[in-house]
C-alpha positions as CSV (number, residue, x, y, z in Angstrom):
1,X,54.6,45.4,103.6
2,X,56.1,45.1,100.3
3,X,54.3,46.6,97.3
4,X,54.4,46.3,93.5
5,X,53.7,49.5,92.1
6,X,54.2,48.5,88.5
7,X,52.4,50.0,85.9
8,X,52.2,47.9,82.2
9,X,52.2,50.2,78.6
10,X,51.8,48.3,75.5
11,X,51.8,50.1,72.6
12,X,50.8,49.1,69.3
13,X,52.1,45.8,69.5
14,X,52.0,42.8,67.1
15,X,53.2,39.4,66.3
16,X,53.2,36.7,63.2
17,X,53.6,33.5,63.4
18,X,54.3,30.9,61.0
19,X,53.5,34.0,58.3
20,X,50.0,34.8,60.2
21,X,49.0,37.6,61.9
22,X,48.4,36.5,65.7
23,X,48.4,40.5,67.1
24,X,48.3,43.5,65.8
25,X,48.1,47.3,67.1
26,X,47.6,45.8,70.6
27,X,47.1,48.9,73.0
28,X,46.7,48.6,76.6
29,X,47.9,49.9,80.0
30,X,47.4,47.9,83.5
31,X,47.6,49.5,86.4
32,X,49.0,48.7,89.7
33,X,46.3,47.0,91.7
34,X,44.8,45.9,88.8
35,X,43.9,42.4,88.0
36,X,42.7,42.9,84.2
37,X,41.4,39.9,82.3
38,X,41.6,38.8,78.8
39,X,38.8,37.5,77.0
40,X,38.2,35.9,73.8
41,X,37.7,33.0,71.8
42,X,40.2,30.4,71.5
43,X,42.8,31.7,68.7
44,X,42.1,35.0,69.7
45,X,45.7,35.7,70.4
46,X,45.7,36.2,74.3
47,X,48.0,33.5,75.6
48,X,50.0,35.1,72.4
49,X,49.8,38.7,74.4
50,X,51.6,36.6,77.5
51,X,54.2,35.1,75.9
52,X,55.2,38.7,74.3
53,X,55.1,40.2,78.1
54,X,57.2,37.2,79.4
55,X,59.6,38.4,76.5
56,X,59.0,34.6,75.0
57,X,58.2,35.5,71.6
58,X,59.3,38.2,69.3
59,X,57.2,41.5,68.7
60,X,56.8,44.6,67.4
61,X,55.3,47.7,69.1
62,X,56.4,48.6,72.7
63,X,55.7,47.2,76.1
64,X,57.3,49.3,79.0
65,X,57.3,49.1,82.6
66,X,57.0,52.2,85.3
67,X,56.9,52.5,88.8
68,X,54.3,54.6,90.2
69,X,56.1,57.7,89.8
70,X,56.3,57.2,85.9
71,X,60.4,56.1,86.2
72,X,60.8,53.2,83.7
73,X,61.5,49.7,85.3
74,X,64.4,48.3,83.2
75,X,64.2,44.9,84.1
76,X,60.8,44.1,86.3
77,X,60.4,40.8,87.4
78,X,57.2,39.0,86.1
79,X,55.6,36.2,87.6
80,X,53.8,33.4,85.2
81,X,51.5,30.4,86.3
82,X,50.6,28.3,83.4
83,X,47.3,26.9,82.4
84,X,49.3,23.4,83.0
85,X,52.6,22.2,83.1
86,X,53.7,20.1,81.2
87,X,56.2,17.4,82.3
88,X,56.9,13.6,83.1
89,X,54.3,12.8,85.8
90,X,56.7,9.4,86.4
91,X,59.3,12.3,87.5
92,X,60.7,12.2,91.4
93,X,61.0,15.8,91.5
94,X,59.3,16.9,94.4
95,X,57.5,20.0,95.4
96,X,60.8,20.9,97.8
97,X,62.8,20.2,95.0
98,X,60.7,22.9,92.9
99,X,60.9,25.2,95.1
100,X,64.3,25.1,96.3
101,X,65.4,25.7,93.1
102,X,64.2,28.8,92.8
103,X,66.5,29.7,96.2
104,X,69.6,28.2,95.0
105,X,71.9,27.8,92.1
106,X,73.1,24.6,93.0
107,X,71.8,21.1,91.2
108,X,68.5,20.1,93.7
109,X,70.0,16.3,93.5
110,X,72.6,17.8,96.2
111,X,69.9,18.4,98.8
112,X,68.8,21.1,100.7
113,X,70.0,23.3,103.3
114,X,67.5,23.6,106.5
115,X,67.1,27.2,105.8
116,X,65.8,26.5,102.3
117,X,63.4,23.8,103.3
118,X,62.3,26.3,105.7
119,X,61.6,29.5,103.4
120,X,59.9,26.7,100.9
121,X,57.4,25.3,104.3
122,X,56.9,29.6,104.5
123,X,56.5,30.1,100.6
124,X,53.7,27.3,100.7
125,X,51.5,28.9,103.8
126,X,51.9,32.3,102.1
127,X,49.4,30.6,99.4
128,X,47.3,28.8,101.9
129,X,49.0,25.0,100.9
130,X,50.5,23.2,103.8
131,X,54.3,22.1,104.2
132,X,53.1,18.6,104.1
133,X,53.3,19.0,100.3
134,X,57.4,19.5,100.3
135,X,58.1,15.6,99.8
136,X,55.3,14.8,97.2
137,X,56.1,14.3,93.8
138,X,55.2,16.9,91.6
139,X,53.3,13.8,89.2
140,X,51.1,13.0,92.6
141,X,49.6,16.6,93.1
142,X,46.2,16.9,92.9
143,X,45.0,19.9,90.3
144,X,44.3,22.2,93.2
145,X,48.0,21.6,94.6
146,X,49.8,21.7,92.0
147,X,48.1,25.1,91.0
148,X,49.2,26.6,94.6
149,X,52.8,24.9,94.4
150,X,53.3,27.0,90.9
151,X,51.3,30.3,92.5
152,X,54.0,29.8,95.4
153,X,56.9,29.5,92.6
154,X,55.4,32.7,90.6
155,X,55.9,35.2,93.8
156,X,59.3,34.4,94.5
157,X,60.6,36.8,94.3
158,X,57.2,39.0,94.4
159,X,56.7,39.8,91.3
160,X,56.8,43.0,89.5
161,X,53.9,41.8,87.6
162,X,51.4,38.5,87.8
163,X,50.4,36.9,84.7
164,X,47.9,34.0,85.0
165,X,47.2,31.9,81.7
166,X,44.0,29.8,82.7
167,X,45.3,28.9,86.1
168,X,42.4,26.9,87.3
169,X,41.2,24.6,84.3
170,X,42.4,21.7,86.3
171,X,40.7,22.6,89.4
172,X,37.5,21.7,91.0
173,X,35.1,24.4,92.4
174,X,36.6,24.7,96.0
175,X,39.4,25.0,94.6
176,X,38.9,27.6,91.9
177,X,37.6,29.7,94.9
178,X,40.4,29.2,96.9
179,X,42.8,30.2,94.8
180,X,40.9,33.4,93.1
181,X,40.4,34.0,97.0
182,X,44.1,34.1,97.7
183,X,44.9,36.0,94.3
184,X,42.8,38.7,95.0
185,X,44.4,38.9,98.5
186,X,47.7,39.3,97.0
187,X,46.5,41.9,94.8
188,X,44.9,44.2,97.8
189,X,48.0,43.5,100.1
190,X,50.7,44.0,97.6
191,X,48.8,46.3,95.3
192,X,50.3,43.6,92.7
193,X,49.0,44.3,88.9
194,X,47.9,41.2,87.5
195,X,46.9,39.8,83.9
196,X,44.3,37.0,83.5
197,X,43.3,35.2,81.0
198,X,40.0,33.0,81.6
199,X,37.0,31.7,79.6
200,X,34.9,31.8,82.8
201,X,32.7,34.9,82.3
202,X,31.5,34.6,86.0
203,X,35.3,34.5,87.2
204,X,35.8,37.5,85.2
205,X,32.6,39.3,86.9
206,X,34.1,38.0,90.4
207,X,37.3,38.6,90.7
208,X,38.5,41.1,87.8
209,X,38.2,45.0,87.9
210,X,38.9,45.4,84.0
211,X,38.7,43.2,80.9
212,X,39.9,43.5,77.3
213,X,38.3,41.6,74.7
214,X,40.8,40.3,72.4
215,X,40.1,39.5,68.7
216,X,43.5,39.7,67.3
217,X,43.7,43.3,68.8
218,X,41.9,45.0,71.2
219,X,38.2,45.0,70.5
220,X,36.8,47.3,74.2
221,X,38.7,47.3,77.2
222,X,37.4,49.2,80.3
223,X,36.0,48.4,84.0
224,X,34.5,44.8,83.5
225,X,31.2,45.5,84.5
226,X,30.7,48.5,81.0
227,X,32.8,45.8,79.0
228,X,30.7,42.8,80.0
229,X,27.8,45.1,78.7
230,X,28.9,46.0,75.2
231,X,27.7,44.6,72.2
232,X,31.3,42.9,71.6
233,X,31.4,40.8,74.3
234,X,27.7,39.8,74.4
235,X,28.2,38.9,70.0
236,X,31.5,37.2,70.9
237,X,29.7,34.8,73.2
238,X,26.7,34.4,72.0
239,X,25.1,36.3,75.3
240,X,22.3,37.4,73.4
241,X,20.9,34.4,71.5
242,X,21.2,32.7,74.8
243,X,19.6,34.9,76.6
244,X,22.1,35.5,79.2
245,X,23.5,39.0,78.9
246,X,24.8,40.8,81.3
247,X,22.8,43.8,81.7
C-alpha cells in the first residue's frame, strides 16, 4: 500500500496583492494523516494560503516539505480540487478525455490507447464513480460527478499532499457524504495529509482532526474539537449570539 508521509512547514509566510496585505506571518505545520481545515470568513485569505502551496502566487516566508524522517521533499507532488471549474460547458471534452490526459503527452483529439481507457475506468472506481462516466461530457456532469471525476484527476499520481478548496459547494447532501466518506478513506489508507477549506462548521466537526482559523494570519490552530471551543471561532461566527456554540 502506498503511503504519503509528507509532512507541510510554513513559516512566516505572506502575500500582497494589488498593494494589500492578503497573508501575513502565516505559521503552520500539517502532518501526515492529517486532514486540517481552514476556516474563516470570506476574504480571510485561505483560498490565498492554497494558491501559495500550489506555488500559484508569489510569497514570502517559507513553505517546506519532509518525509517522515525529516529529509526535505524537493519537489512533492500536490493534488488540488477546486471549489469549481471553470470552463465552456458547450465543450466535447469528455471525462476519458480528462483523464487520459493526465496519462499521456499526446493531444487527447488522437484517441486513446486501451490501456489508458482502462487505468481511467480504474482511476474512476478508486473514487467510488463508475466507468460509465468516461464518454460524458464534462458540461453534462452532475455536481456530485464532476466533483469525483476532478478527486480521481487530483490522485494521479497520489499525491504528496491533498488540497481541497470548497470541493462540495455544488453537491447535494448524498453527495457531500460520499465524497467526505471516500476522502477520509484515502486519508486512513494512504496516511495522505490533506488541507481543507470549508464554511461548513459541521463538515469541519465530521471529518477534520485540526482547524486553523484564518483572519489574515493564523488566529488558533489546534485539534478541532479545542479550536471549535475558543472564543475566536465562536466571535468569528457569531456562535454565541446564536446560541449555538460548540461547547
Amino acid at each position: 500500500m502506498t503511503t504519503c508521509k509528507c509532512n507541510t512547514i510554513i513559516r512566516n509566510l505572506g502575500v500582497r496583492r494589488h498593494g494589500a496585505q492578503i497573508l501575513h506571518d502565516v505559521n503552520l505545520d500539517v502532518h501526515h494523516g492529517e486532514i486540517m481545515a481552514l476556516i474563516g470568513q470570506n476574504g480571510a485569505g485561505k483560498s490565498t494560503l492554497l494558491k501559495a502551496l500550489l506555488g500559484r502566487i508569489p510569497y514570502t516566508g517559507t513553505i517546506t516539505f519532509h518525509d517522515a524522517g525529516g529529509k526535505k521533499l524537493t519537489d512533492p507532488h500536490i493534488g488540488y480540487v477546486p471549489q469549481n471549474l471553470v470552463f465552456d460547458r458547450a465543450t466535447p471534452v469528455t471525462v476519458q478525455d480528462m483523464l487520459c490526459a493526465n496519462l499521456t503527452h499526446f493531444p487527447v483529439w488522437l484517441g486513446h490507447r486501451k490501456e489508458q481507457r482502462d487505468f481511467a475506468a480504474e482511476m474512476l472506481r478508486r473514487v467510488g464513480g463508475s466507468p460509465d462516466l468516461l464518454p460524458k461530457r464534462l458540461g453534462a456532469l452532475s455536481g456530485g460527478e464532476l466533483q469525483r471525476v476532478l478527486l480521481a484527476f487530483a490522485l494521479h499520481p497520489m499525491p504528496d499532499l491533498l488540497l481541497l478548496d470548497e470541493p462540495v459547494s455544488a453537491v447535494d447532501r448524498k453527495g457531500i457524504e460520499l465524497f467526505y466518506d471516500l476522502v477520509t478513506h484515502m486519508r486512513k489508507q494512504h496516511e495522505m495529509p490533506i488541507i481543507l477549506v470549508s464554511h461548513d462548521l459541521s463538515h469541519v466537526m465530521k471529518y477534520a482532526t485540526r482547524a486553523a482559523l484564518i483572519s489574515h494570519t493564523i488566529v488558533v490552530s489546534g485539534p478541532v474539537a479545542e479550536v471549535m471551543k475558543t472564543d475566536a471561532v465562536q466571535e468569528a461566527f457569531g456562535l454565541k449570539l446564536a446560541g449555538g456554540d460548540f461547547h
